[in-house]
Steps between C-alpha positions, in 0.01 A plus 500: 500500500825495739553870439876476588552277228284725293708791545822322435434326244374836364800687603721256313335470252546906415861421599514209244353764233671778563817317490466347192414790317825685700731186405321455132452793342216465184702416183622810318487499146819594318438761204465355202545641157184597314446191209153568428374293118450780214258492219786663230879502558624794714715755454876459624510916541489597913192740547352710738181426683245741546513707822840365610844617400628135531669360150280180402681148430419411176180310494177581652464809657420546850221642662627852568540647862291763734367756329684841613506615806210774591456745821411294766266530815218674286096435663347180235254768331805723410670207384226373290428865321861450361384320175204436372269157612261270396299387885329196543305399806394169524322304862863418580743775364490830472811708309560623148777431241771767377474574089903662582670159502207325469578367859219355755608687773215569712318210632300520862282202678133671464422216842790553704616807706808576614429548887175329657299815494277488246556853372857437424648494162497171302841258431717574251637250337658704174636851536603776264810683447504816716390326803717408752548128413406425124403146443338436145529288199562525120471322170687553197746391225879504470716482141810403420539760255585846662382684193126433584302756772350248773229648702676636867404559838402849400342426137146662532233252344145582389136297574174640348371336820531656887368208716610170520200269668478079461377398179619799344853508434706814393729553170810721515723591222849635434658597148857507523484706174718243328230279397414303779190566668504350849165381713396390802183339611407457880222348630417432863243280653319497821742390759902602461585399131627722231525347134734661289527466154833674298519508133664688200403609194822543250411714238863534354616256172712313750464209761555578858612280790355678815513296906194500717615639845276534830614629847429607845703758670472592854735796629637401857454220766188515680462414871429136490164409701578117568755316663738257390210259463365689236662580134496932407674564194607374128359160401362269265490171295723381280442225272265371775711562789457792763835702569489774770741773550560779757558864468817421627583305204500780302762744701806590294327527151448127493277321285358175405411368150294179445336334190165376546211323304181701631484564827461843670749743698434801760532650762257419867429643823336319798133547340527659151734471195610594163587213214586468160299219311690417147333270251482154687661332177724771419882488593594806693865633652423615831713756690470614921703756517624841769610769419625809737754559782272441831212305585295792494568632170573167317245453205384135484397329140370231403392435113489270240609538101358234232588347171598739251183575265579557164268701335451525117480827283118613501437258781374498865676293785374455822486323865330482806587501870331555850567739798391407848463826722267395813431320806626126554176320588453124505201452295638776228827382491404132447191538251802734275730192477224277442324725200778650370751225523728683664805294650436442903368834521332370830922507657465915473337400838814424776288161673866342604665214523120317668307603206318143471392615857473892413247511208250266659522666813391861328248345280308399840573802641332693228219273464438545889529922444278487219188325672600655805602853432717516801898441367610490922227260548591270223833492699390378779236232318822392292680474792247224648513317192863485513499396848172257423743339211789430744277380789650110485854668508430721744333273720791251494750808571306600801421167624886444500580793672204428771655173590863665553320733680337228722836356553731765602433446882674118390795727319539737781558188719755347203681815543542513885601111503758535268623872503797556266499165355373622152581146356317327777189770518471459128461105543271512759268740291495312201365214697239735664404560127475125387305432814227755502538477028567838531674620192670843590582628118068393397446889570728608184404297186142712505636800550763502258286390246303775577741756447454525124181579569610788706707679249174477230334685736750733544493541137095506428477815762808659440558503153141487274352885411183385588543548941632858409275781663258223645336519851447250769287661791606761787795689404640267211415707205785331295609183544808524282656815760614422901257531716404908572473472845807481701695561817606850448195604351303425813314210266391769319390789782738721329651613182902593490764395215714209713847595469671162265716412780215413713332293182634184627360553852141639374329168479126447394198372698531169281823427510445474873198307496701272287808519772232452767316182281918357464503546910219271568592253264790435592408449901355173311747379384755277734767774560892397450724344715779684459477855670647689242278354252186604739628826533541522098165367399360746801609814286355377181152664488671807597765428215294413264220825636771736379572292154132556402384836619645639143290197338176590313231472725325190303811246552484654884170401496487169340779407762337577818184362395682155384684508845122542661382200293806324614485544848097354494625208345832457762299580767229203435754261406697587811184430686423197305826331638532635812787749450578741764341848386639855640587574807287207707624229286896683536438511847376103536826406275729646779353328745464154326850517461605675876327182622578241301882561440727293721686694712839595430781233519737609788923433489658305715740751699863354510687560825818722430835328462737547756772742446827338476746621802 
């Protein structure tokens, strides 16, 4: 592969990107106002909802807002002894559920730790009131008549049983001592699914119109962990569509409302998230929503409410929804919108704009971990396939650039002959290229095409849970962090905290391996004949050294080893077709063309005029 076309085509292509999404913005969504199809006509009278101070419009209610606020900062066992909890620990999730509010609040990944040492505590994905940064989610009911007690964020419910455990679901009540006797079923299963069933039993001589509600709540803006590659924040699908929004969306008390048919909302990081699952037939008003003055104390919401569910005298109404609380992996995420019919649950996994390109691409590169057991080896085996699959391309692009290469002692003479005459020099080398069927443009059809390709990669290693906390060999104990050893740690001869204005200069033993494998490369290739362009394309492995020292050490990885297999492959077909190679073959183009270039054309000298007397 010519790498200079490589790396600019590469570079624009993030240019291209990054400019679109700069000049076009994703599509907000203006609020609309709540229409959502009632079983009984609704009351015209404005209402309250429950845990907000906010009048209702007449209609359905809305789901109500944070539950109050609570002392802050307090250690997660202090914060769980504040109420009393039905635990569950499953082979994925560990956690319990709070009987005051009824809210799943404490939800941890039983596999995944927080730091790479083994011994340290396991992910959180939920989190209680009390600690520093509550994140949790709740499901209720909503009337439009103020007159009826609604369970609240601090209604205390009751459950014969203390441990929740798959296959064995857990029933909570609530009597609002008005009779209406509220419950709540959850189940869980083995991987990340909760299954939550609300009812009502109405025991008074009167019908009741009560409003399924669900919703997450997560209590300021967490430190996003991808780039601007990679989605963090309030999502979801609507009516088959998926609609992402930013934290930033959300600043000034802004909100978004959207009716959808099914579908699923919530709230991601870069490997694990939190979503709302409604009835996949059911029509639901959505609502994304921030509340609070800064970013750090703004309270982000998402939720759903449903039809209204009218509910006889003597009677029991009821419906079912699903919480997601866990890790985002492939195989989970797809085999949940496959058996549960749950609309593109597969997009809660960011595989971009090359996703035809993406999916594949990981499915290999799991099959290749799982018979191999190595996740950095698979890597580099993927990394041959890739480069096995674009051999005809490749070979075409370098056989191209070998030719030019052959030929620049003939251009070195063009340019003497002619000098400044760009029109002329042009000419002259587009004959050169008809003569020898050189075609100088061959090189960058391949490589474009393989560009797409790039960017899936990108995506496989950068994005999927599943190269989190994995080794490769040596020092690379986690492919998803930068390289350990760096420059101002002595590659790892010494310990010290590098001060974060020397980050950018503390670069990683693979990021210059990479720099080093860019170096060689692009010795190959036939260098520029413009100076400023040499000197440009000169300071791109040290450029692009600096760009990907921060890089998680896999994509470092993957990149010098495809610029290794590249440089094989340049470096036979150079051969092949007689190419100059390094500093020999530099040395016999300068003096090809010292001896065969005419020698300059001298001016005839004109005799002065004679000065007029």
């Amino acid at each position: 592969m010519d790498q200079k076309n490589f790396i600019v085509a590469i570079v624009l292509s993030v240019l291209i990107i990054m400019g679109w999404q700069y000049a076009f913005p994703p599509a907000k969504h203006p609020p609309v106002e709540q229409t959502a199809t009632q079983t009984t006509a609704q009351p015209n009278a404005p209402t309250t909802a429950p845990g907000s101070s906010t009048p209702m419009p007449p209609g359905a209610p809305a789901a109500p807002g944070a539950a109050a606020a609570v002392p802050t900062g307090l250690p997660l066992d202090q914060a769980l002894a504040q109420s009393p909890r039905i635990t569950f620990s499953t082979p994925e999730l560990l956690g319990s559920i709070s009987l005051k509010g009824s809210r799943i609040d404490d939800v941890q990944l039983a596999k995944h730790r927080q730091e790479l040492d083994p011994t340290s505590p396991p992910v959180d994905v939920l989190t209680p009131l009390g600690t520093a940064h509550p994140y949790y989610a709740e499901f209720g009911w909503s009337a439009s008549d103020a007159a009826l007690k609604m369970p609240g964020p601090d209604s205390v419910w009751t459950s014969e049983q203390k441990t929740l455990a798959p296959g064995k679901p857990v029933h909570m009540t609530w009597d609002n001592g008005q009779g209406l006797i509220f419950g709540l079923d959850v189940g869980i299963d083995e991987q990340f699914m909760f299954d939550v069933k609300q009812s009502v039993e109405n025991k008074t001589d009167k019908p009741v119109t009560l409003f399924p509600w669900a919703l997450i709540v997560r209590h300021g803006e967490p430190k996003a962990e991808g780039t601007y590659v990679l989605h963090e924040g309030p999502y979801g699908v609507f009516n088959g569509s998926l609609k992402e929004f930013g934290y930033k969306d959300f600043k000034d008390n802004k909100q978004q409302k959207i009716e959808s048919t099914g579908g699923w909302v919530g709230i991601t990081d870069k490997y694990w998230m939190a979503a709302l699952i409604p009835d996949q037939k059911a029509k639901v008003d959505v609502t994304l929503k921030g509340t609070g003055p800064t970013p750090e104390t703004t309270k982000y919401q998402v939720d759903y409410v449903g039809n209204g569910v009218a509910i006889a005298a003597g009677a029991t109404g009821s419906t079912e929804g699903r919480l997601f609380a866990g890790a985002k992996i492939v195989r989970v995420m797809d085999a949940y919108r496959d058996k549960l019919g749950i609309d593109h649950f597969d997009l809660t996994i960011d595989w971009g704009w090359f996703w035809f390109f993406t999916k594949p691409l990981f499915w290999l590169l799991e099959w290749l971990y799982a018979h191999i057991g190595n996740f950095g080896v698979s890597i580099l085996i993927l990394t041959v396939i890739v480069k096995a699959l674009f051999f005809p391309l490749a070979n075409k692009s370098y056989a191209a650039m070998s030719k030019m290469k052959r030929l620049q002692p003939e251009m070195e003479k063009l340019k003497q002959r002619y000098g400044e005459d760009r029109t002329k020099l042009n000419q002259e080398m587009m004959q050169l290229y008809r003569r020898e069927k050189v075609n100088p443009a061959a090189g960058c059809l391949p490589i474009m095409l393989q560009i797409p390709v790039f960017f899936a990669l990108y995506k496989v290693l950068y994005t999927t849970i599943e190269m989190r906390h994995q080794p490769f060999f040596g020092w690379i104990h986690d492919l998803s962090a930068p390289d350990p050893l760096t420059v101002f740690t002595g590659f790892g001869l010494f310990h010290w905290q590098v001060p974060e204005f020397l980050h950018f200069f503390n670069i990683g033993l693979w990021p210059l391996v990479m720099g080093v494998t860019m170096f060689l490369q692009q010795k190959l290739n036939p260098a520029p004949t413009d100076p400023v362009q040499a000197r440009v394309f000169q300071f791109l492995p040290i450029m692009f050294t600096f760009m990907m020292a921060p890089f998680s050490a896999g994509l470092v990885i993957y990149w010098a080893w495809s610029n290794t297999l590249s440089i094989a492959q340049q470096y036979f077909i150079m051969k092949k077709h007689g190419a100059p190679i390094g500093k020999k073959g530099a040395a016999a183009a300068v003096v090809a063309t010292t001896d065969a270039a005419p020698p300059p054309e001298k001016k005839a000298i004109k005799p002065p005029k004679p000065k007029k007397s």
